[in-house]
N, C-alpha and C positions, 0 to 999 in steps of 0.2 A: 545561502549558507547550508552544511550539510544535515541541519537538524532543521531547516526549513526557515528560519528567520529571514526576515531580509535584513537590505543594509545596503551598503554601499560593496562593488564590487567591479570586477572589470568592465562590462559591459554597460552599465548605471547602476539606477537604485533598483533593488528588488524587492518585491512583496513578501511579506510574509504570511508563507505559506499554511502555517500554524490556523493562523484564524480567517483565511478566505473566503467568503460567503460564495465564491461557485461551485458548479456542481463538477462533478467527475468529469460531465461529457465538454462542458465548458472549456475546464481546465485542458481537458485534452484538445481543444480547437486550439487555443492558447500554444501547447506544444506543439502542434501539428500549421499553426499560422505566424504565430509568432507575432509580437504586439513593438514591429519595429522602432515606431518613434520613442518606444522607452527600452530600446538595447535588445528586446530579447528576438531573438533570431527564428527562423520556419525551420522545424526539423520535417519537413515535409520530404519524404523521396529519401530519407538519413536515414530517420528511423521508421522500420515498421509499423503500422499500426497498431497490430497486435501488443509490441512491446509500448507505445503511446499509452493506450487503454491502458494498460499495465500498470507505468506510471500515474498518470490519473488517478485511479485508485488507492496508489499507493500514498500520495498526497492527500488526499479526502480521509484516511483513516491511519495509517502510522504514525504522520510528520501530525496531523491536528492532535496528536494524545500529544506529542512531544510542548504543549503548553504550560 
């Protein structure tokens, strides 16, 4: 969801991102590997790195105030 909840959504269920106990660099293997057997996809070669880290970040500190 765009405030970071999960829920049910195209791909499966999604976590919510609000209160996940990983860390930045975690979260960004997550985006960068992707955790296929529950929907979500390898942005690997898609997206940059740089912009990964980015997100990452942005998850560990914007989306977890959003609680």
């Amino acid at each position: 969801m765009p405030d970071g909840r999960g829920g049910q959504n195209e791909g499966g269920y999604g976590a919510d991102l609000r209160v996940t106990k990983l860390t930045a660099e975690e979260v960004a293997g997550v985006i960068t590997n992707g955790r296929q057997p529950k929907g979500m996809p390898s942005f690997k070669g898609i997206i940059d790195e740089e912009k990964i880290d980015l997100t990452a970040i942005y998850v560990k500190t914007v989306i977890k105030l959003k609680q």
